[in-house]
C-alpha positions in Angstrom: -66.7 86.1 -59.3 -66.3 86.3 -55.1 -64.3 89.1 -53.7 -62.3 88.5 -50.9 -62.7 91.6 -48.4 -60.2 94.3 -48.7 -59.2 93.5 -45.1 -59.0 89.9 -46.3 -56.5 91.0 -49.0 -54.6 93.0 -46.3 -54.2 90.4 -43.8 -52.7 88.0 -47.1 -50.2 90.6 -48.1 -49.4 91.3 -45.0 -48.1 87.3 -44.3 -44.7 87.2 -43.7 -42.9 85.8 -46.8 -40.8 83.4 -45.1 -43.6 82.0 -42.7 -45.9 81.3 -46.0 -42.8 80.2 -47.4 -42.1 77.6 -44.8 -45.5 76.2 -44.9 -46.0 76.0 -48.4 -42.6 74.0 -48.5 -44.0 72.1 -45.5 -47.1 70.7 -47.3 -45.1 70.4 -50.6 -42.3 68.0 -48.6 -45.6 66.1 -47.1 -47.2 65.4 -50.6 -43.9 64.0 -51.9 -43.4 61.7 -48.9 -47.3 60.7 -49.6 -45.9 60.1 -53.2 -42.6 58.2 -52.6 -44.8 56.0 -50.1 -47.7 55.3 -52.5 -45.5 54.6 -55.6 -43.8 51.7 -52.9 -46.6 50.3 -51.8 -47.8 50.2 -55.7 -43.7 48.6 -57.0 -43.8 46.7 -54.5 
C-alpha cells in the first residue's frame, strides 16, 4: 500500500476547505456540462 509523506498529508489538511470546495464543484459543474452536451448530441 503507498504512503503519501507525512508532509504530503500536511500540506492536504492544510487546504483551505472552501478553495478545495470550489474546485471540486468546479470540475463536478464541468462533467455535467460534458454530460448534458454528450446526451444531445446522442438525442439528437
Amino acid at each position: 500500500m503507498f504512503c503519501l509523506p507525512s508532509y504530503l498529508n500536511n500540506l492536504i489538511f492544510v487546504l483551505p476547505i472552501p478553495y478545495v470546495t470550489n474546485i471540486v464543484s468546479t470540475h463536478f459543474g464541468n462533467f455535467l456540462n460534458f454530460l448534458h452536451l454528450l446526451a444531445a448530441i446522442i438525442l439528437h
